[in-house]
C-alpha positions as CSV (number, residue, x, y, z in Angstrom):
1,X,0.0,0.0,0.0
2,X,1.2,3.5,-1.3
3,X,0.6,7.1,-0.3
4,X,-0.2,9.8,-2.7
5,X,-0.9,13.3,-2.8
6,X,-4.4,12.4,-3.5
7,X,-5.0,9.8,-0.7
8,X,-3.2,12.0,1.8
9,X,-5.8,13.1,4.4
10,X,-6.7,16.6,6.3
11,X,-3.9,16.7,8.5
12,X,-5.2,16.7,12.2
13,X,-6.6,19.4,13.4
14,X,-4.7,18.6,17.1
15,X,-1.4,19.3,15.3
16,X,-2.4,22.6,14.5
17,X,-3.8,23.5,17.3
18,X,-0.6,22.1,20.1
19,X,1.8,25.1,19.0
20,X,4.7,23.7,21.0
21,X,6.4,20.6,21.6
22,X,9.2,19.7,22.9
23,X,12.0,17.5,21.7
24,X,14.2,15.2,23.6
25,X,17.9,14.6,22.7
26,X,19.5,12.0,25.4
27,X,22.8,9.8,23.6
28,X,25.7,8.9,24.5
29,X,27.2,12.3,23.6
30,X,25.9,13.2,26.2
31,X,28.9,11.5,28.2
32,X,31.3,13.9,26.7
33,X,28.9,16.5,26.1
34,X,31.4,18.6,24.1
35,X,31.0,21.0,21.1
36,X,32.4,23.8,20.0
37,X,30.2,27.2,20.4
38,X,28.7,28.9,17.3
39,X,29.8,31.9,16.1
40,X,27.5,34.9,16.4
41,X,24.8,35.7,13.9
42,X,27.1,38.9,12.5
43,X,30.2,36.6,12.0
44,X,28.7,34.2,10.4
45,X,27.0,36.5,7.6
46,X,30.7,37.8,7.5
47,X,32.5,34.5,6.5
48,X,33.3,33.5,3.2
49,X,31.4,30.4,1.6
50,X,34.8,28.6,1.8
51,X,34.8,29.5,5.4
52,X,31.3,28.7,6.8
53,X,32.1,25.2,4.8
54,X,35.3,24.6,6.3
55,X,33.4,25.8,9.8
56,X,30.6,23.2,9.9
57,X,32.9,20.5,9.1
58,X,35.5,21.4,12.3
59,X,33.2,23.2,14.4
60,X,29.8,21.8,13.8
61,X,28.2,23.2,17.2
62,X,26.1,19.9,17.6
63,X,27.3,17.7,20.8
64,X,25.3,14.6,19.3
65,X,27.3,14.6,16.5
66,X,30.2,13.9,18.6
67,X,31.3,10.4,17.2
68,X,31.2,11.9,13.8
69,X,33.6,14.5,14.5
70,X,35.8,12.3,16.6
71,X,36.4,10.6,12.7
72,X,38.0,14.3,11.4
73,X,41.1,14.2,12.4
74,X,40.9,18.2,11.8
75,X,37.8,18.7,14.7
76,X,37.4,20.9,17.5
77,X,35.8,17.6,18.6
78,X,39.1,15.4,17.8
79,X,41.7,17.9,19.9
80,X,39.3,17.9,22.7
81,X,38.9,14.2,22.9
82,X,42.5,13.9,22.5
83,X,42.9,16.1,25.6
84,X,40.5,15.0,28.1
85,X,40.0,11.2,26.5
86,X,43.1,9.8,25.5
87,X,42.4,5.9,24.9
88,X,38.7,6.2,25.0
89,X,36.4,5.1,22.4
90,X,32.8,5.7,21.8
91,X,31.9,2.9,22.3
92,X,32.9,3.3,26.2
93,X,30.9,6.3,26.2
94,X,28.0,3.9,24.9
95,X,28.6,1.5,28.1
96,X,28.4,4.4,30.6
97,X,25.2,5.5,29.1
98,X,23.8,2.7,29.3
99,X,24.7,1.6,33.0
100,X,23.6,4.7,34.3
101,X,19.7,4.7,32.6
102,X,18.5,3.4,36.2
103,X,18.9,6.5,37.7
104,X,16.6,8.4,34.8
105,X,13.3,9.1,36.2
106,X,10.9,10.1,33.1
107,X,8.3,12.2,35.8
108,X,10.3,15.3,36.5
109,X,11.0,15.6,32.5
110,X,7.0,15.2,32.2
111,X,6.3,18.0,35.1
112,X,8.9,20.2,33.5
113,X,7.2,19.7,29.5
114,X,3.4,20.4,30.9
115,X,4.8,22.8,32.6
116,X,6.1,24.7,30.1
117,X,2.7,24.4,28.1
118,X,4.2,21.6,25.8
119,X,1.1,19.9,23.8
120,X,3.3,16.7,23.0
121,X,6.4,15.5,22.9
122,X,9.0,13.8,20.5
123,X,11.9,11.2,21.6
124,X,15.1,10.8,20.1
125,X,14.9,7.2,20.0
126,X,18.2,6.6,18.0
127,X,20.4,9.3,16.6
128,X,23.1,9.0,14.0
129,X,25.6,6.6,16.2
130,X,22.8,3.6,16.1
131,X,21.8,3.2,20.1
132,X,18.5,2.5,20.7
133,X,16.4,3.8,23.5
134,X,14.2,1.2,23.8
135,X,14.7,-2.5,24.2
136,X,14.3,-3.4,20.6
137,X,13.4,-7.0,19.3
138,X,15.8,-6.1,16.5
139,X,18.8,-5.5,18.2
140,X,21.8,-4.2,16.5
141,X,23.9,-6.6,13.8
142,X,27.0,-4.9,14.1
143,X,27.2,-4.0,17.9
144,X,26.3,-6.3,20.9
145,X,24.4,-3.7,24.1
146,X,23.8,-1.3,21.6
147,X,20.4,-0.4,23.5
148,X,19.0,0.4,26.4
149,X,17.7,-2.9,28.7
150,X,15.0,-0.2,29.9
151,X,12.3,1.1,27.8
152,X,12.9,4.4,28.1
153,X,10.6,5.8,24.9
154,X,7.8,3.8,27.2
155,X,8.5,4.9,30.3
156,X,8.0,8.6,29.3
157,X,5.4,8.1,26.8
158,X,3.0,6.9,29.7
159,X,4.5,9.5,31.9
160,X,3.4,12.4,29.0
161,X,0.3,11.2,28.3
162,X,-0.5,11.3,32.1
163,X,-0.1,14.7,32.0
164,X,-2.0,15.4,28.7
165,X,0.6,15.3,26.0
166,X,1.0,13.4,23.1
167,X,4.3,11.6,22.7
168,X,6.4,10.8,19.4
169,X,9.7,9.1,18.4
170,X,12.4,10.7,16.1
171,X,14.5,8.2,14.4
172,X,17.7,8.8,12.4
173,X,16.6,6.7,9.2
174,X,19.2,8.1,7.0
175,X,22.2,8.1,9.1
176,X,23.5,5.2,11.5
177,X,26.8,5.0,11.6
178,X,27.3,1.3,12.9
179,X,25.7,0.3,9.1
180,X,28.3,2.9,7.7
181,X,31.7,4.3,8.6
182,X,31.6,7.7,10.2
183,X,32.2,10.9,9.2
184,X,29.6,12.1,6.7
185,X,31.8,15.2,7.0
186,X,31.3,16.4,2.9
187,X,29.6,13.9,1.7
188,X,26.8,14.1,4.2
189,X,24.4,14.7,1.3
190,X,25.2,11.5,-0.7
191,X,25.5,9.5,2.3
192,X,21.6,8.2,2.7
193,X,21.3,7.3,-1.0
194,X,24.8,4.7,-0.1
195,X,22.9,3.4,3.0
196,X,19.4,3.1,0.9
197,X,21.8,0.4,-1.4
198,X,22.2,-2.0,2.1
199,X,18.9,-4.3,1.9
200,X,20.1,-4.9,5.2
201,X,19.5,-1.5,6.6
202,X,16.1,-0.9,4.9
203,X,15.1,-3.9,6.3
204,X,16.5,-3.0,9.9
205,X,14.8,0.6,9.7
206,X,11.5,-0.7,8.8
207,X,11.4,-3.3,11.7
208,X,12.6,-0.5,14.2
209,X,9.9,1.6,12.8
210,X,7.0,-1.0,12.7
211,X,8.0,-2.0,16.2
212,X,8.0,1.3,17.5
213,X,4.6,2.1,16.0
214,X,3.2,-1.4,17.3
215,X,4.5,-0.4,20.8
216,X,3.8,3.0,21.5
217,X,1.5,4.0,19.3
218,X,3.0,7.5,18.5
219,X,1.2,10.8,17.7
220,X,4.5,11.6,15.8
221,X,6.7,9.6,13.3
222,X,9.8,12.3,13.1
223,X,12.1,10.8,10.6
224,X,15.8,12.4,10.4
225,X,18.3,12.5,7.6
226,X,16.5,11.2,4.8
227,X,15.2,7.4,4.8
228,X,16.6,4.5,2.4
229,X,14.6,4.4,-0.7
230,X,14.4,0.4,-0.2
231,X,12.4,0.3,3.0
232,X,9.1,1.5,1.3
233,X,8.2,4.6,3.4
234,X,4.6,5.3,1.3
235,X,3.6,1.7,2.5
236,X,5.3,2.2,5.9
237,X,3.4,5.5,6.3
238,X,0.2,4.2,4.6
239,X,0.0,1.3,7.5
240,X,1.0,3.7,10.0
241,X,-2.3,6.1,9.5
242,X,-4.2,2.7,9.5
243,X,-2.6,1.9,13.1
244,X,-3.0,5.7,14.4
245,X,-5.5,7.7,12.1
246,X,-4.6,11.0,13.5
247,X,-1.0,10.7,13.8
248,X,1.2,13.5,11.8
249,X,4.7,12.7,9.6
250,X,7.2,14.9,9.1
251,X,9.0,15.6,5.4
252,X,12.3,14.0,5.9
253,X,11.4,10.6,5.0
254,X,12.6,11.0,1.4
255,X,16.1,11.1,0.2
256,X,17.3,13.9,1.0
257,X,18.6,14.7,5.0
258,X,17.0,18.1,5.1
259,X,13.6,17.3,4.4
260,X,11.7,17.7,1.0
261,X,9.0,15.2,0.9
262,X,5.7,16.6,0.3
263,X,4.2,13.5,-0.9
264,X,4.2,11.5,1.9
265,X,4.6,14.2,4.7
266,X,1.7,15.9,6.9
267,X,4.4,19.2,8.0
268,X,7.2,20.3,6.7
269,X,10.5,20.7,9.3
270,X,12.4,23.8,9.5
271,X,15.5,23.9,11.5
272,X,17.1,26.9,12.9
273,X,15.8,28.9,10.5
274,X,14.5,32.5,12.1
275,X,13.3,34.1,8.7
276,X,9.3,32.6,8.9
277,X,8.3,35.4,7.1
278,X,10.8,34.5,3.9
279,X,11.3,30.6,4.7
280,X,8.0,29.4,6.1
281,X,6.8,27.2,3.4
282,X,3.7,28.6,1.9
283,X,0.4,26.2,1.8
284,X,1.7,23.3,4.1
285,X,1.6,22.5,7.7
286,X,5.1,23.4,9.4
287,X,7.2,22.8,12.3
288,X,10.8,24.7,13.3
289,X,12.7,23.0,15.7
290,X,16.1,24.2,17.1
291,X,18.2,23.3,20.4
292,X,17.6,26.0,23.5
293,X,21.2,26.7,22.5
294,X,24.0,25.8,19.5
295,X,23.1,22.1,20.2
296,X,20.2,19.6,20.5
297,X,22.2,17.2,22.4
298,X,23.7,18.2,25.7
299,X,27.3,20.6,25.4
300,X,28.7,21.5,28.5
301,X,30.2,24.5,26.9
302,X,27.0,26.5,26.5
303,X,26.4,28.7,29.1
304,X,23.3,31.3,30.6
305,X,25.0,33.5,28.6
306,X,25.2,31.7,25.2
307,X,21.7,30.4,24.7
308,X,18.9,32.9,23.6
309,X,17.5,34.7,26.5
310,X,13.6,34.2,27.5
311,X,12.7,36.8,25.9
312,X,14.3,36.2,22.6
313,X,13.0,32.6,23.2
314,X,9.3,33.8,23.7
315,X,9.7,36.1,20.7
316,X,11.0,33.2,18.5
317,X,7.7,31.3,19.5
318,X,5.8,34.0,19.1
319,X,6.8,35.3,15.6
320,X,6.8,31.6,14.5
321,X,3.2,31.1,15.4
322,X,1.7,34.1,13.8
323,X,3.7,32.8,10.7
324,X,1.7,29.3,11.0
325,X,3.8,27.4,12.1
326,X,4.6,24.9,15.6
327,X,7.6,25.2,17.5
328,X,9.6,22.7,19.0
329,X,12.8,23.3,20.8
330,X,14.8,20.7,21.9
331,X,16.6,20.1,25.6
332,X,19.8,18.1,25.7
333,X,19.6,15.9,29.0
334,X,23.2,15.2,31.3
335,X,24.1,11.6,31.1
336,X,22.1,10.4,34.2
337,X,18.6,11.9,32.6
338,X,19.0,15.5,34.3
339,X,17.6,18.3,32.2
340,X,20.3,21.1,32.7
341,X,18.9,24.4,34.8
342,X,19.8,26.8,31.9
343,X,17.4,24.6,30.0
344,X,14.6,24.0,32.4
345,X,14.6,27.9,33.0
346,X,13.9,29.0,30.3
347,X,11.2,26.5,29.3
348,X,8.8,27.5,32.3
349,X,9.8,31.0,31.0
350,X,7.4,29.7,28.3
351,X,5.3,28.2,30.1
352,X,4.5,31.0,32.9
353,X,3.8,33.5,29.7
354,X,1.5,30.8,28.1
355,X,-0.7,30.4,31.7
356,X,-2.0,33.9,31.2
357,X,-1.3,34.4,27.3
358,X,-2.0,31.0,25.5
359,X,-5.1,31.9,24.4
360,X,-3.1,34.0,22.0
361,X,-1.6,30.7,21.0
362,X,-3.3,27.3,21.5
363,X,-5.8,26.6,19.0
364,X,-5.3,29.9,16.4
365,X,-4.2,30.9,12.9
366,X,-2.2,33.3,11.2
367,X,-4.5,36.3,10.6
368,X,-4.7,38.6,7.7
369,X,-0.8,39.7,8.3
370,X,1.7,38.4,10.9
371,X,3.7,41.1,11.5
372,X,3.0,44.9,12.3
373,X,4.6,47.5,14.7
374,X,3.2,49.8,18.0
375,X,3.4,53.4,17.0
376,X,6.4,53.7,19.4
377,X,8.2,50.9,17.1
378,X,7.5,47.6,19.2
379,X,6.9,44.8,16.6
380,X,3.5,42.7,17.0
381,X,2.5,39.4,16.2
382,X,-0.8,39.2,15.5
383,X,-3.0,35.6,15.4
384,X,-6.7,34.9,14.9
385,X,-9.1,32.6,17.3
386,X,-12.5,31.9,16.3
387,X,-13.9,34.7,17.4
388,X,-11.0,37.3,18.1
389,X,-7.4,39.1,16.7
390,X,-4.8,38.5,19.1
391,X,-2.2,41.5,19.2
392,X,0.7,40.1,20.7
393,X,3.1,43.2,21.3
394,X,6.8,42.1,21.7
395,X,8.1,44.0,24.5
396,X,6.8,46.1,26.8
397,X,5.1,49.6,26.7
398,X,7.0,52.9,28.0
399,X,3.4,54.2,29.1
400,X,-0.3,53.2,29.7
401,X,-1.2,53.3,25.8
402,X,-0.2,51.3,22.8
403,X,-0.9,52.3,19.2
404,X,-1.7,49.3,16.8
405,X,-1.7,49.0,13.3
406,X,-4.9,48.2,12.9
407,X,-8.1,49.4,12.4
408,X,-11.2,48.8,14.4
409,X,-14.8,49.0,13.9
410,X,-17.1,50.5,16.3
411,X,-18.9,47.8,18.4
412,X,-15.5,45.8,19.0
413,X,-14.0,45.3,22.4
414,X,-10.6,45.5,23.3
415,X,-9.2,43.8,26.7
416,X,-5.8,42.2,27.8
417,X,-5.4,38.7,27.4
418,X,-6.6,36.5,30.4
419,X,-9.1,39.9,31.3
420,X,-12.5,40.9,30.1
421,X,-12.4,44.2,31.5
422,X,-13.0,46.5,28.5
423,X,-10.5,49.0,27.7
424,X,-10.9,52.5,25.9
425,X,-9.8,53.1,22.7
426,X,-9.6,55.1,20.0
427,X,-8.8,55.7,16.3
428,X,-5.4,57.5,15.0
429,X,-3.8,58.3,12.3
430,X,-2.0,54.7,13.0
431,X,-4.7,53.0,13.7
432,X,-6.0,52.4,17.2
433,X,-4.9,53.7,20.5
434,X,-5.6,51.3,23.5
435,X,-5.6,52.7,26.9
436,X,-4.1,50.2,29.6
437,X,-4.9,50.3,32.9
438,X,-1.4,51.0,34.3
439,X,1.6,51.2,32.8
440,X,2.9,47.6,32.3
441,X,5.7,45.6,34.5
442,X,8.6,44.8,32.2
443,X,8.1,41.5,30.3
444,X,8.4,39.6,27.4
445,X,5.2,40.4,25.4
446,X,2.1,41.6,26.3
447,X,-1.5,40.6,24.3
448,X,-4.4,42.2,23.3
449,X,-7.5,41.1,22.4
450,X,-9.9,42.1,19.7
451,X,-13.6,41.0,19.2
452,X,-15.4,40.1,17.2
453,X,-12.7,38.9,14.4
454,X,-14.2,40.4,11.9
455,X,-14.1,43.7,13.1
456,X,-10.6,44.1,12.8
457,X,-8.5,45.0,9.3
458,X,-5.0,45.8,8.9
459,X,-3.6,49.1,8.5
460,X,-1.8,49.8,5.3
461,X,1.9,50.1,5.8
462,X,2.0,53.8,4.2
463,X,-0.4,54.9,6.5
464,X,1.0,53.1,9.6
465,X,4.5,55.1,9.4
């Protein structure tokens, strides 16, 4: 059984509406939880195209590529082994991880996701070196232990969907480096099609994926780095929506690692890309994920000071929301199953703005324009609810008005989010003047909220300058 574009069904509606997930990245990496930092945003535009190549194959800021690295001789990755693991393999790293999963206790990493407002959840169930996180039926052919004797991807999909989340697995389908010699360094865009020739992998991939749906039953089927053409993913995909009719797949189960594959997929995946309003894709269901910091695995190198602050974290969410799209950020868990502070912080950050702001959030869509500005230059996200406009002004207000770029028709009501108390306003010449009852506290972004919906109609941009 095959999937085209005109069998696909109406993605779920749930998908939509969640907004935020959260994924988990927990590997062996995460024993020597080392890459090297990122350069800013400025430096990086500044860098030749020779540079930013040479860059991302010695720096490559991702810890869970760690055994990758360790295989170019030419690493940040490789001098730091050298230094502070001299006779080590990875393989050790492998053992430790795995002797130390009875300490993990999935139930604080629940609290902390429903805390944060996370709708569901997605599992790195095996990454790019091949270790399972589950105790798999088809073990590995190539290494003996290389999985966890504890269901972990069990464990916390109960302990999620206790609290009201929906859990799903991420699997590296294109990349698994005990089926093919590490690094992928240059070649890493040819390197799924050479593992799609190995029968023997397709048919590996295709157990560990059937197995996992059998088992768990998950809301999300997150494939990474493309997906050998011989394992069949329409019919894997077809018999997957028969097993869990609203479950969502993402677009990377094609042949290319970045993702590209509208034909089978329900969302596209961004990653680390900021631009929504240039690199959303236009028409589809979307999801942009990113690390809290550099990485998605855990690098002891990042620091408070080196991952976005809550703020720009809020605004990220924000901005990618009005655009259309979910967001899912990843945490990067210590060895023993700890999610680090830095991490955890700024999480409930999200989640204490959501308790009084997510109706702004859960359950809209983009309105008539994403983006505008206050008359005192704040930007604004707006969304759209069934029955209102959200204005969700990024930053904070210097007094106890703010000037939107909208207009507003007579009868409509204006409150704060999470308040029905009316508030005054006015027309101006850039569109409507809201009166607050005080000025604000400092905080990350402060919502307003228009009704009905269709009383509301952007301003033109000439006239909002």
């Amino acid at each position: 059984m095959s999937v085209s574009s005109a069998e696909r069904r109406v993605r779920p509606t749930w998908f939509d509406d969640a907004k935020l997930g959260v994924m988990v990245v927990w590997t062996p990496a995460a024993v020597p939880a080392f890459a090297p930092l990122f350069p800013s945003a400025a430096d990086w535009e500044r860098m030749t195209d020779e540079e930013s190549t040479a860059l991302l194959r010695d720096h490559l800021p991702f810890a869970e590529m760690y055994l990758n690295q360790l295989h170019i001789p030419t690493s940040a990755t490789a001098r730091h082994h050298a230094e502070h693991h001299p006779g080590r393999d990875y393989d050790s790293f492998a053992a430790e991880f795995r002797a130390g999963l009875h300490r993990w206790d999935p139930r604080p990493w629940a609290e902390l996701f429903a805390a944060a407002g996370c709708r569901y959840v997605v599992l790195t169930v095996k990454h790019q070196d091949g270790f399972l996180l589950w105790p798999s039926a088809a073990p590995n052919p190539h290494k003996r232990a290389w999985q966890a004797e504890r269901d972990i991807a069990g464990e916390l999909a109960e302990a999620v969907r206790a609290r009201g989340m929906r859990f799903g697995v991420l699997y590296s389908g294109g990349l698994d480096f005990t089926f093919t010699e590490p690094p992928a360094s240059d070649d890493y865009e040819n390197l799924p099609e050479r593992i799609a020739q190995d029968p023997r992998y397709s048919a590996y991939a295709d157990a560990h994926w059937r197995e996992l749906i059998e088992r768990y039953r998950p809301s999300v089927l997150w494939n990474d780095a493309g997906y050998p053409a011989g394992a069949r993913a329409g019919e894997l995909i077809a018999w997957y929506r028969e097993q869990v009719p609203d479950g969502v797949v993402n677009d990377r189960f094609g042949p290319h690692p970045a993702g590209s594959e509208e034909e089978l997929a329900d969302f596209a995946t961004l990653e680390y890309q900021r631009d929504y309003a240039n690199e959303a894709p236009a028409g589809r269901g979307w999801e942009s994920c990113r690390g809290l910091g550099s990485s998605f695995g855990y690098n002891r190198q990042e620091t408070d000071g080196t991952l976005p602050s809550r703020t720009e974290l809020i605004h990220e969410f924000v901005d990618c929301v009005a655009h259309g799209g979910n967001f899912l950020p990843a945490v990067g868990p210590t060895a023993s199953g700890r999610i680090p502070w830095i991490q955890a912080e700024r999480l409930l950050a999200l989640g204490w703005w959501l308790r009084e702001n997510g109706e702004a959030v859960y359950g809209t869509r983009p309105w008539l324009r994403a983006a505008g500005t206050t008359r005192d230059g704040l930007g604004v996200r707006y969304t759209r609810s069934a029955d209102a406009v959200h204005a969700i002004v990024l930053g904070t207000p210097a007094a106890a008005r703010v000037e939107l770029d909208v207009t507003v028709d007579d009868a409509a009501a204006v409150t704060l989010a999470g308040d029905r108390s009316p508030l005054e306003w006015a027309p101006t010449g850039h569109g409507v003047a809201v009166r607050l009852p005080e000025v604000p506290d400092e905080r990350p972004a402060l919502v307003l909220r228009i009704s009905p919906a269709e009383a509301v109609r952007p301003v033109a941009a000439e006239r909002a300058r």
